[in-house]
KEGU-670685 format. One record per atom (N, C-alpha, C, O): residue in three letters; residue number from 1; x, y, z; atom name. Coordinates in nm, 2 decimals. Example, Ala and Ser with C-alpha at 12.3 -4.5 7.8 and 13.67 -1.06 7.14 Angstrom:
<pts>
 code pos     px     py     pz site
  Ala   1   1.32  -0.57   0.78    N
  Ala   1   1.23  -0.45   0.78   CA
  Ala   1   1.32  -0.33   0.78    C
  Ala   1   1.42  -0.33   0.85    O
  Ser   2   1.28  -0.22   0.71    N
  Ser   2   1.37  -0.11   0.71   CA
  Ser   2   1.29   0.00   0.79    C
  Ser   2   1.34   0.11   0.80    O
</pts>
This chain:
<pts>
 code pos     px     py     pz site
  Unk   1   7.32   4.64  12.07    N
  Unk   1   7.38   4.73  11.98   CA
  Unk   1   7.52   4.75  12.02    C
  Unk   1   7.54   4.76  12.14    O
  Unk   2   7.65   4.76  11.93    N
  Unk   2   7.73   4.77  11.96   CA
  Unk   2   7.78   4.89  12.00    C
  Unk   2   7.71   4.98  11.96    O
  Unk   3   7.90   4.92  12.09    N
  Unk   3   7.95   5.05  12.12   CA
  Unk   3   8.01   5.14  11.98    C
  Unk   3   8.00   5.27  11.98    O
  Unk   4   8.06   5.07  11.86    N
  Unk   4   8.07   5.13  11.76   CA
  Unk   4   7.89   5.16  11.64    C
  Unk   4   7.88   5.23  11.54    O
  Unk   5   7.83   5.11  11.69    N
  Unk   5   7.70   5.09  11.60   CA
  Unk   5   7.66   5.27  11.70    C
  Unk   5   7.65   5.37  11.62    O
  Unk   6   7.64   5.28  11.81    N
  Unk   6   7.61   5.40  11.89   CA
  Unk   6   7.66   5.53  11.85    C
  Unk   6   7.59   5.63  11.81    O
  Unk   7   7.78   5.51  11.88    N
  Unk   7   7.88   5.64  11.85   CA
  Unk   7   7.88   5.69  11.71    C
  Unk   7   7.90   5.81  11.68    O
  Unk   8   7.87   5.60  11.62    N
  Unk   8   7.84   5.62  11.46   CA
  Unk   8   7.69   5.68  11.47    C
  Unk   8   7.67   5.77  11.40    O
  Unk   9   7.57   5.63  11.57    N
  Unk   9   7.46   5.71  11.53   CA
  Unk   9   7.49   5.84  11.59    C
  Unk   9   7.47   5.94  11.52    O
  Unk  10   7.52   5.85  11.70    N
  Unk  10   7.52   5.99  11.77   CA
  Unk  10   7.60   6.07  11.70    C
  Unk  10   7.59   6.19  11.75    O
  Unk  11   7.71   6.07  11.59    N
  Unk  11   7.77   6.13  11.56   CA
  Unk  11   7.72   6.21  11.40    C
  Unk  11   7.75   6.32  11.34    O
  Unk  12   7.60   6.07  11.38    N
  Unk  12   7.54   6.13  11.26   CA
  Unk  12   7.42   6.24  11.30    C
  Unk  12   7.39   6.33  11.23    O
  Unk  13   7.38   6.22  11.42    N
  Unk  13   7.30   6.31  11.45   CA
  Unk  13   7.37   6.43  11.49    C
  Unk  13   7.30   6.52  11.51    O
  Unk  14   7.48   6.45  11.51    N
  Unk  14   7.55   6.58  11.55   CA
  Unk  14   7.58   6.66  11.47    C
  Unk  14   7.61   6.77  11.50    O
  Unk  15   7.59   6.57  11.32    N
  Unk  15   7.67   6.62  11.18   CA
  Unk  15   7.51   6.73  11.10    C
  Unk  15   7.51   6.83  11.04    O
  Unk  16   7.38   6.60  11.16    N
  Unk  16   7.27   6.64  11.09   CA
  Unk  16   7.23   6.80  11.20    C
  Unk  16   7.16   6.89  11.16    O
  Unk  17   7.28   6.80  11.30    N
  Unk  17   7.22   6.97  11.37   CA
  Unk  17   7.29   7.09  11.36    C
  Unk  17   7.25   7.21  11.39    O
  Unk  18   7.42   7.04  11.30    N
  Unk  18   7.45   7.14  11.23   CA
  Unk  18   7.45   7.22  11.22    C
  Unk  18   7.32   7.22  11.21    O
  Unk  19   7.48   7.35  11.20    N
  Unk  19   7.44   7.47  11.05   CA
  Unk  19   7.53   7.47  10.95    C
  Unk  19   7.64   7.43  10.94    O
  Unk  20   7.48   7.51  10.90    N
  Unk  20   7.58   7.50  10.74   CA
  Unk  20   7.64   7.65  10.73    C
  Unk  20   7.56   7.74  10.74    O
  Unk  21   7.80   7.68  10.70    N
  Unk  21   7.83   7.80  10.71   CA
  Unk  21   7.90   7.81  10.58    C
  Unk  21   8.02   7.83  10.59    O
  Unk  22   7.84   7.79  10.48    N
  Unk  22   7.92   7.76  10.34   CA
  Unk  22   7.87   7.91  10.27    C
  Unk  22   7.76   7.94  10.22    O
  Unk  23   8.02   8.02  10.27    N
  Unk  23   8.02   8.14  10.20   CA
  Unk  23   8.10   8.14  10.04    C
  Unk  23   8.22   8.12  10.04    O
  Unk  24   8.04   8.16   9.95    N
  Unk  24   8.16   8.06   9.81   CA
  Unk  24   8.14   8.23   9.76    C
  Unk  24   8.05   8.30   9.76    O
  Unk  25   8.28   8.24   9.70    N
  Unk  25   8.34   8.35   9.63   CA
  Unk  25   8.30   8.29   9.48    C
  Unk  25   8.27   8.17   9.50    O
  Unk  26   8.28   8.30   9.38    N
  Unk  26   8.24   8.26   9.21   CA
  Unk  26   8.30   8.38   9.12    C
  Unk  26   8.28   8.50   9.12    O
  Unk  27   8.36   8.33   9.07    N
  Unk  27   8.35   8.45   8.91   CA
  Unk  27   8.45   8.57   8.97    C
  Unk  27   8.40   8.69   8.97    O
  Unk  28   8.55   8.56   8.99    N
  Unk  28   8.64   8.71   9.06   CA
  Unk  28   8.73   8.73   8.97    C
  Unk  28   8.80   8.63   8.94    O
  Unk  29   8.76   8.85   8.90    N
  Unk  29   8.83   8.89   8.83   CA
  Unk  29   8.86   9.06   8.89    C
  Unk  29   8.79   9.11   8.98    O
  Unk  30   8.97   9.12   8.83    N
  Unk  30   9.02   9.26   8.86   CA
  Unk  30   9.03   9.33   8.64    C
  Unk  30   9.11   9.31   8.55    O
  Unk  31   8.92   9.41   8.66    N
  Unk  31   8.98   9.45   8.49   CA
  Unk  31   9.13   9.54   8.57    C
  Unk  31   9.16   9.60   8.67    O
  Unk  32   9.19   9.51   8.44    N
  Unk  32   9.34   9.56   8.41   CA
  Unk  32   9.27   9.74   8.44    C
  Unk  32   9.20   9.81   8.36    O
  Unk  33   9.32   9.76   8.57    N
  Unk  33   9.38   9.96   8.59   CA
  Unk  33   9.45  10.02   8.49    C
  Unk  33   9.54   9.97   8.43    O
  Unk  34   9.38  10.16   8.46    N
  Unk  34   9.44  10.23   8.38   CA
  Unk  34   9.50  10.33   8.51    C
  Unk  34   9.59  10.41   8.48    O
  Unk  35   9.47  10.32   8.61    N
  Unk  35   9.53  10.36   8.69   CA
  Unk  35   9.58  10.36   8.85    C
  Unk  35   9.63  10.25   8.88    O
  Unk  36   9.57  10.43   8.97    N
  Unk  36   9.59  10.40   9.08   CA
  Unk  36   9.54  10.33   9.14    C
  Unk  36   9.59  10.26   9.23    O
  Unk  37   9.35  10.33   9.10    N
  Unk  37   9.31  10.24   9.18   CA
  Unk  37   9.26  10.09   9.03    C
  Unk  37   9.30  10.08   8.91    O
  Unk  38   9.17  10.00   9.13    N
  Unk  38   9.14   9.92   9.08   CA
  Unk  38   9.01   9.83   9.16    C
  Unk  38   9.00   9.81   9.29    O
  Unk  39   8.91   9.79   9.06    N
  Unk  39   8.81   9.71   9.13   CA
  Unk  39   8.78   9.54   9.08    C
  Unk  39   8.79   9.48   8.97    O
  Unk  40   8.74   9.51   9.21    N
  Unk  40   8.73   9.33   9.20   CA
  Unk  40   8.61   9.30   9.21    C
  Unk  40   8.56   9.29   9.32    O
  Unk  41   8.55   9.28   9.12    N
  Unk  41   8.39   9.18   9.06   CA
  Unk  41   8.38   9.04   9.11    C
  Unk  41   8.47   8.97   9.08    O
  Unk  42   8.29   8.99   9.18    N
  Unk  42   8.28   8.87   9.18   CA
  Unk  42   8.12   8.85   9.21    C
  Unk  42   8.04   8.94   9.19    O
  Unk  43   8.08   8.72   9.27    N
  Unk  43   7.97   8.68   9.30   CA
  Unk  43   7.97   8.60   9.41    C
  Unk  43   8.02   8.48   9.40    O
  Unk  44   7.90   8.64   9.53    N
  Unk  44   7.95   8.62   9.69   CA
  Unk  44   7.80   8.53   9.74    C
  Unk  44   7.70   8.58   9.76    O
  Unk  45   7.82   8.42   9.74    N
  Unk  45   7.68   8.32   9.78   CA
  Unk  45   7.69   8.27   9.94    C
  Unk  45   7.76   8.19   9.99    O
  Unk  46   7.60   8.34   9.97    N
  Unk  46   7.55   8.29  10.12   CA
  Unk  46   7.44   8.17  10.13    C
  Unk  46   7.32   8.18  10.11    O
  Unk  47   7.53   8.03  10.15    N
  Unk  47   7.48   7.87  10.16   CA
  Unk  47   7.44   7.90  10.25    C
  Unk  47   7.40   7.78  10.27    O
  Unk  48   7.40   7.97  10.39    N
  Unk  48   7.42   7.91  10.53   CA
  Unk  48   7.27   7.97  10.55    C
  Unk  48   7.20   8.05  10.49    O
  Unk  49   7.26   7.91  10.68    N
  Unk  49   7.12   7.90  10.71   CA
  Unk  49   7.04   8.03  10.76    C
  Unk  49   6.92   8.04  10.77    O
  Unk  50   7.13   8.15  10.79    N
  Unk  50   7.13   8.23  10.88   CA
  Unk  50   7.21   8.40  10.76    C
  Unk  50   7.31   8.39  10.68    O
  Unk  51   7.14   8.51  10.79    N
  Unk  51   7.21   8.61  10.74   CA
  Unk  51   7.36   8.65  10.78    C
  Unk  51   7.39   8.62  10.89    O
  Unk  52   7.46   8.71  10.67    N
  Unk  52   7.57   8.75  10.77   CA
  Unk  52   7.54   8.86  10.70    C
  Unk  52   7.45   8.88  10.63    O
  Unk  53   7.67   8.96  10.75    N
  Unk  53   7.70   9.06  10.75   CA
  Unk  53   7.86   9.12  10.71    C
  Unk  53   7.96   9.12  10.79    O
  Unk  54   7.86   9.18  10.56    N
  Unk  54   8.02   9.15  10.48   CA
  Unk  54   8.03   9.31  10.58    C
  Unk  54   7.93   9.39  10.59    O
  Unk  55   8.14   9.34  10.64    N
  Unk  55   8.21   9.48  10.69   CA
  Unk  55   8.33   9.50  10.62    C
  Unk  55   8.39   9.59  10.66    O
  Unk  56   8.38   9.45  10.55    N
  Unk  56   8.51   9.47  10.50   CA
  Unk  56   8.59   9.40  10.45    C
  Unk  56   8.59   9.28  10.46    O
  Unk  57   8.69   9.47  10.36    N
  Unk  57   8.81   9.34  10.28   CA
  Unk  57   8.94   9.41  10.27    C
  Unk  57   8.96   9.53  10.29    O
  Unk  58   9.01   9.32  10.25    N
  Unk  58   9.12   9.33  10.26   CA
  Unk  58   9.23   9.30  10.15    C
  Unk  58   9.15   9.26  10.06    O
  Unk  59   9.36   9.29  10.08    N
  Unk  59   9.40   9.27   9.99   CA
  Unk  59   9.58   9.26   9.98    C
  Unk  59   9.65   9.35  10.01    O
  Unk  60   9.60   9.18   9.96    N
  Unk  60   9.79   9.16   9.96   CA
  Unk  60   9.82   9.26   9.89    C
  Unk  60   9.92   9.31   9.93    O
  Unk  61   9.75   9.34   9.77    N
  Unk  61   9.87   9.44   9.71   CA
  Unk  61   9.85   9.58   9.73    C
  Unk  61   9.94   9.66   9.72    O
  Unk  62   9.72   9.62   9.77    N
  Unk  62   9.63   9.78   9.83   CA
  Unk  62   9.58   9.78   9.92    C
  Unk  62   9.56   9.67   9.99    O
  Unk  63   9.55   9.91   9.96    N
  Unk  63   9.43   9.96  10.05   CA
  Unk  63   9.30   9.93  10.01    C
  Unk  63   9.25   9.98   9.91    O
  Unk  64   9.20   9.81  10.10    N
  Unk  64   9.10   9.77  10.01   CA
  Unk  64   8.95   9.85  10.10    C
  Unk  64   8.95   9.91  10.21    O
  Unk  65   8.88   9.82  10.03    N
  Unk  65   8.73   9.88  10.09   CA
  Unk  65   8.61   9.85  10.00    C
  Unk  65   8.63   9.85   9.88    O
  Unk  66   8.48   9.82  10.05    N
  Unk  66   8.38   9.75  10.02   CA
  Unk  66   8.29   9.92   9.93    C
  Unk  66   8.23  10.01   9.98    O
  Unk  67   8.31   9.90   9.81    N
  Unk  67   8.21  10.02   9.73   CA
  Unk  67   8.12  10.00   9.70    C
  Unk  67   8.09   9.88   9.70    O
  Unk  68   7.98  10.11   9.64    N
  Unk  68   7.87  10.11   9.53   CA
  Unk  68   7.89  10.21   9.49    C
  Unk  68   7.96  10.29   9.54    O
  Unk  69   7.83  10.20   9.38    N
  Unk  69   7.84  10.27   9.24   CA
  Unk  69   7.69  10.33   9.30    C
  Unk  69   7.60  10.27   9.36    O
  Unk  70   7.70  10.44   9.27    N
  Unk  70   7.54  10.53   9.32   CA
  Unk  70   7.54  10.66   9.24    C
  Unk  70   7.66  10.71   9.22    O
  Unk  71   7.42  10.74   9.17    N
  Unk  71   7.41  10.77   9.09   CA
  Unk  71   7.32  10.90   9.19    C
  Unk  71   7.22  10.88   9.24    O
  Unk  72   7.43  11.06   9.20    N
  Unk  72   7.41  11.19   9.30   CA
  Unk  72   7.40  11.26   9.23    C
  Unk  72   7.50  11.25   9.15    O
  Unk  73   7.31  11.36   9.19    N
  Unk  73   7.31  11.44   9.10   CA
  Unk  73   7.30  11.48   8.99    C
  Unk  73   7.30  11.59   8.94    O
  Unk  74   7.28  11.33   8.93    N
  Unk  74   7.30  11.29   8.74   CA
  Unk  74   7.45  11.23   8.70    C
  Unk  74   7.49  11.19   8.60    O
  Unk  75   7.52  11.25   8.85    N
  Unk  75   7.67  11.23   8.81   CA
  Unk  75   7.68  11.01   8.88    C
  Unk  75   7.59  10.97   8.94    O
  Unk  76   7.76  10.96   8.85    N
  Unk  76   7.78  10.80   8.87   CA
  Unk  76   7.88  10.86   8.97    C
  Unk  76   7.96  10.95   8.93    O
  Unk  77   7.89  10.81   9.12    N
  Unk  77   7.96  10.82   9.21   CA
  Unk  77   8.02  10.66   9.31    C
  Unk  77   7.95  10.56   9.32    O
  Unk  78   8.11  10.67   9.34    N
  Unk  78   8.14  10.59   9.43   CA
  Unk  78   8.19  10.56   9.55    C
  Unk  78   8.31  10.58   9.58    O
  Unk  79   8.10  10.51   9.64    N
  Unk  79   8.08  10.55   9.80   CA
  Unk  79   8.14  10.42   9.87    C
  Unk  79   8.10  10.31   9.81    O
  Unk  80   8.20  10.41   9.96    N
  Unk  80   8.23  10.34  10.06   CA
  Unk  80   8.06  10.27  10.13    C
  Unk  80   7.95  10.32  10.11    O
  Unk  81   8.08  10.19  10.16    N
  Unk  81   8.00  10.09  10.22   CA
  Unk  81   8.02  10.05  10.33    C
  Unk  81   8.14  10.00  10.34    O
  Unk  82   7.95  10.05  10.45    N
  Unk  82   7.99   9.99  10.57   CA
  Unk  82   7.93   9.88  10.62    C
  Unk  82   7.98   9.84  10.72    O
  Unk  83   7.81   9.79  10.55    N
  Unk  83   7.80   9.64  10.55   CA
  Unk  83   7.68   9.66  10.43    C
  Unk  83   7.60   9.74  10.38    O
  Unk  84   7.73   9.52  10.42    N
  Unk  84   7.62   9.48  10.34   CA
  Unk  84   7.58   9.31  10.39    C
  Unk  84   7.66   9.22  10.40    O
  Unk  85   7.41   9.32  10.40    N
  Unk  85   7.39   9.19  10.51   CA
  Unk  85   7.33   9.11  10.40    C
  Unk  85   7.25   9.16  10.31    O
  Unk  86   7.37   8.95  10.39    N
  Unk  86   7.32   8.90  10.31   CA
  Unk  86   7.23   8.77  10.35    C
  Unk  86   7.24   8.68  10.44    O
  Unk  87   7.16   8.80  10.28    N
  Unk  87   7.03   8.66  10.36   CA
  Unk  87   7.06   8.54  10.34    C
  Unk  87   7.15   8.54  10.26    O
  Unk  88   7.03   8.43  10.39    N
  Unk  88   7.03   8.26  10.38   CA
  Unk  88   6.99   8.28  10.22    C
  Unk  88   6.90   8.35  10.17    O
  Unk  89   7.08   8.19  10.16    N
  Unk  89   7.08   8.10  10.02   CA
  Unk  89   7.10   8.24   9.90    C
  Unk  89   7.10   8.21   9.78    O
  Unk  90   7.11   8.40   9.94    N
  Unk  90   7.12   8.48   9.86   CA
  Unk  90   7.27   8.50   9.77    C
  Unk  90   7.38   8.46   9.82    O
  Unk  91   7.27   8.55   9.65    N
  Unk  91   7.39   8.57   9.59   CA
  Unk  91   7.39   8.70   9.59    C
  Unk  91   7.28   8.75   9.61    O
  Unk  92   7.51   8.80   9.56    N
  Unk  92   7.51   8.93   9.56   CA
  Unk  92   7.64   8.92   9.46    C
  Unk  92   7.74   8.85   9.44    O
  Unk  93   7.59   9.03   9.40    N
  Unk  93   7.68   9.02   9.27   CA
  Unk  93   7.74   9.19   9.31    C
  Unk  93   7.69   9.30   9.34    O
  Unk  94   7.91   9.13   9.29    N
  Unk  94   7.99   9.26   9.28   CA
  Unk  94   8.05   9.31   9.10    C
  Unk  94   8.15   9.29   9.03    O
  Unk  95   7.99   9.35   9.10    N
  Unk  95   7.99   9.40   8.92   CA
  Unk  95   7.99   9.60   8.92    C
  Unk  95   7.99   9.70   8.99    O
  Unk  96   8.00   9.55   8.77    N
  Unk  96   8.04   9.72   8.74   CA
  Unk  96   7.87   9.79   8.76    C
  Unk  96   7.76   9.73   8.75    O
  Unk  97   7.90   9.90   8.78    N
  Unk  97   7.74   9.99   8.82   CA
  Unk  97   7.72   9.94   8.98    C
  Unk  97   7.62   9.97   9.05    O
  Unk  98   7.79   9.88   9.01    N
  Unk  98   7.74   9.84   9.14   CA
  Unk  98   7.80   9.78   9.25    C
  Unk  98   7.90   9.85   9.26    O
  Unk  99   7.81   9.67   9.37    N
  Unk  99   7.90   9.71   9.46   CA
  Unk  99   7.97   9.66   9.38    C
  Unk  99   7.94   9.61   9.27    O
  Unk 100   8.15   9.67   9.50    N
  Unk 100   8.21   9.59   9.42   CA
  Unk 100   8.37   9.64   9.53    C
  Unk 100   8.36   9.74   9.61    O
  Unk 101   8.49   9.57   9.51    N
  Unk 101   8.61   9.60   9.62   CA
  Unk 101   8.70   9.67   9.56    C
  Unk 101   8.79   9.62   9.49    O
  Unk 102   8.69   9.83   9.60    N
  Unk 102   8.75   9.90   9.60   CA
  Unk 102   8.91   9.89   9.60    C
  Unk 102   8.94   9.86   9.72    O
  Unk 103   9.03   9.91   9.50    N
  Unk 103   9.18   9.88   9.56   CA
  Unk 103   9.24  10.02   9.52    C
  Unk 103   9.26  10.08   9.41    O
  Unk 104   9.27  10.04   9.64    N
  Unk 104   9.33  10.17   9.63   CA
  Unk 104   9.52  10.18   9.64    C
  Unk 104   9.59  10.13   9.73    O
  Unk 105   9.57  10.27   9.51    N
  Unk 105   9.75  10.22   9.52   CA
  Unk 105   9.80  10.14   9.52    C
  Unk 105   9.89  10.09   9.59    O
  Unk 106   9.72  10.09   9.41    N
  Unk 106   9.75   9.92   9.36   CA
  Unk 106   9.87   9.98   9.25    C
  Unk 106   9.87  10.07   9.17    O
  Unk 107  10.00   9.86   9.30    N
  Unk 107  10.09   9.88   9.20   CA
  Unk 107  10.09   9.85   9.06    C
  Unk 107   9.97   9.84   9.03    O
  Unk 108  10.17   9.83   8.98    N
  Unk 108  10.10   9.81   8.85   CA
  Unk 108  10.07   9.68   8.80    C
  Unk 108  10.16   9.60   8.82    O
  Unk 109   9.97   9.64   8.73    N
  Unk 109   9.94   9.49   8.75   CA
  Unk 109   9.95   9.45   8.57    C
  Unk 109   9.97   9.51   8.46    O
  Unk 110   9.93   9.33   8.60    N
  Unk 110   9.99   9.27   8.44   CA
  Unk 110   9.84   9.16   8.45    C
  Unk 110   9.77   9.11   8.54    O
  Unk 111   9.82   9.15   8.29    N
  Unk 111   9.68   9.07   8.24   CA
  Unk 111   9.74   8.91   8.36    C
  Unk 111   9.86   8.89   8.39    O
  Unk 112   9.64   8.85   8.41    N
  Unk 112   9.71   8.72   8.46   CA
  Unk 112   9.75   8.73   8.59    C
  Unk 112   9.73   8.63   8.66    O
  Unk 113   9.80   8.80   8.64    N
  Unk 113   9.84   8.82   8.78   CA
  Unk 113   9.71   8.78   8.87    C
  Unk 113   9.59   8.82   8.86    O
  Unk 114   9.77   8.68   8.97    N
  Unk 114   9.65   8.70   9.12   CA
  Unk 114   9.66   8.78   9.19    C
  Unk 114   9.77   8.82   9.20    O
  Unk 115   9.55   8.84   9.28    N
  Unk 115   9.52   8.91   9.37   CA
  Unk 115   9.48   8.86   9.47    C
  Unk 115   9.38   8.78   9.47    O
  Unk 116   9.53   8.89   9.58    N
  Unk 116   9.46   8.75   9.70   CA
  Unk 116   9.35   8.87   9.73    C
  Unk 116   9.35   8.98   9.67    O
  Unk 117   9.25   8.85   9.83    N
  Unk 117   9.10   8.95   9.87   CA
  Unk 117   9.06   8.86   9.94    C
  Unk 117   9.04   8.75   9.91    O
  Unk 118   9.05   8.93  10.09    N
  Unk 118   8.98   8.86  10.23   CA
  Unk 118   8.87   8.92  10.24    C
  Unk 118   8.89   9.04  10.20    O
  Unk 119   8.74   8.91  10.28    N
  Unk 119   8.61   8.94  10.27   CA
  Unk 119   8.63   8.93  10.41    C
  Unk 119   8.68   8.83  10.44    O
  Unk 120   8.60   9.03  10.50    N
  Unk 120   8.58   9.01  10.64   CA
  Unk 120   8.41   9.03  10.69    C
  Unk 120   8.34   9.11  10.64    O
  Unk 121   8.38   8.94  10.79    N
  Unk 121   8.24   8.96  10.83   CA
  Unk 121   8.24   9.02  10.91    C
  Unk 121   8.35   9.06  10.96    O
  Unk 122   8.09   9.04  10.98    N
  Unk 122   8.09   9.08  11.17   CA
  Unk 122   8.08   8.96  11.28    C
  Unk 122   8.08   8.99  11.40    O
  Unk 123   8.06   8.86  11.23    N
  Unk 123   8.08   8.77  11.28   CA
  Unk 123   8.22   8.73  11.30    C
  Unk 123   8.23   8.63  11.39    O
  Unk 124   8.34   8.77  11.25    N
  Unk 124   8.45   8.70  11.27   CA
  Unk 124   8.49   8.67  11.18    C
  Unk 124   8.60   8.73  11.14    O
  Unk 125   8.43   8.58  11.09    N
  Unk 125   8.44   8.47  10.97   CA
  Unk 125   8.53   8.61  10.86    C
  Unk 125   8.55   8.73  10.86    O
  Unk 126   8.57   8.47  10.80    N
  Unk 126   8.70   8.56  10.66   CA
  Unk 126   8.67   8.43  10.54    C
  Unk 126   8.66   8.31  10.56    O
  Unk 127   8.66   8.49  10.42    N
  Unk 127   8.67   8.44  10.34   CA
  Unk 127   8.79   8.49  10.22    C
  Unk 127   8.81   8.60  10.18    O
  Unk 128   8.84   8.42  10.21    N
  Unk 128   9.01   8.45  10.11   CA
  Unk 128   8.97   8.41  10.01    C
  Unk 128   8.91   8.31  10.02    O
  Unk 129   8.98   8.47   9.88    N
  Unk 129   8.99   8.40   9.74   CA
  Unk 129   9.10   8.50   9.64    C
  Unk 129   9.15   8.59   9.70    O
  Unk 130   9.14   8.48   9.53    N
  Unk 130   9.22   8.51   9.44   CA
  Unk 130   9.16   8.55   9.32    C
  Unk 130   9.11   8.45   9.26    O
  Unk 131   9.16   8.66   9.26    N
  Unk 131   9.08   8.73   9.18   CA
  Unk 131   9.23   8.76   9.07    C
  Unk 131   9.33   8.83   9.09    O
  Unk 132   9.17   8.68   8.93    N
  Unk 132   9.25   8.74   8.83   CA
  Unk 132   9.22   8.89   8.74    C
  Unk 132   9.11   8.95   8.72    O
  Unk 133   9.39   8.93   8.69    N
  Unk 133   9.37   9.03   8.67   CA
  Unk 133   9.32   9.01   8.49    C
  Unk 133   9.40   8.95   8.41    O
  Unk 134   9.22   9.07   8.45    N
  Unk 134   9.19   9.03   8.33   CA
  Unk 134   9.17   9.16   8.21    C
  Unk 134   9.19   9.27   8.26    O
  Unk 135   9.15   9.15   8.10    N
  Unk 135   9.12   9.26   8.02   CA
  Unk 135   9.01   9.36   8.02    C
  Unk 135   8.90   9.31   8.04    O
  Unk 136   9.02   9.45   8.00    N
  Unk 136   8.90   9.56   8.06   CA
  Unk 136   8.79   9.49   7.98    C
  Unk 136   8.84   9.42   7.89    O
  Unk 137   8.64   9.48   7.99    N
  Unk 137   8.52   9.48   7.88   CA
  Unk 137   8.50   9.59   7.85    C
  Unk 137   8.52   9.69   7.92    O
  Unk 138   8.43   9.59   7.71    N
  Unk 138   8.34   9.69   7.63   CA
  Unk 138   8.21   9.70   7.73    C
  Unk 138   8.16   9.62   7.81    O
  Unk 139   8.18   9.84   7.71    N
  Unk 139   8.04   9.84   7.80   CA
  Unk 139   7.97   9.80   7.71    C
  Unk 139   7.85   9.78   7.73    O
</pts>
């Protein structure tokens, strides 16, 4: 067997033990603020083989923070979040009624504009994506 026939197998077997650490951001938009603050919707898919753990985000134009929508009283409230852990192969959807990234003293934004948004883990890991700013929906 050749010295390149070897090194080609052992390298396939290094590629196949792997873990897979594939976190994909889908679908991010910011409806257009009527005012100071503003929130970013998306759909956050955990490929990897193993749960993580989202602690936090971050944002080029505000103060950002990880929210839910929770329902105290009779009244729709919204609370800070301090992780939310997501399982192997799960999606978690950041939508209205529910979590979603908090932007607090967001300057004033125009239909179209990007938002950059870093998802920070507890593991270390960061995920960056760019969330357009789009038109409010009808409920």
């Amino acid at each position: 067997m050749s010295r390149l026939t070897v090194v080609t197998a052992v390298a396939g077997l290094l590629v196949g033990a792997c873990t897979s650490t594939s976190l994909a951001v889908r679908d991010a938009r910011v409806p257009l603020p009527s005012g100071s603050n503003a929130a970013v919707y998306f759909q956050l898919e955990n490929s990897t083989d193993h749960e993580v753990e989202l602690v936090g985000a971050e944002s080029d134009i505000a103060e950002a923070e990880i929210h839910q929508t929770i329902m105290s009283e009779g009244l729709m409230q919204m609370a800070p979040v301090d992780q939310i852990t997501i399982a192997p192969g799960e999606t978690v959807s950041f939508a209205p009624g529910g979590f979603h990234v908090m932007l607090m003293n967001v300057p004033a934004l125009e239909l179209g504009q990007k938002v950059k948004v870093t998802l920070l883990f507890r593991d270390g890991q960061q995920v960056v994506f760019t969330a357009e700013v789009s038109p409010i929906e009808a409920p």
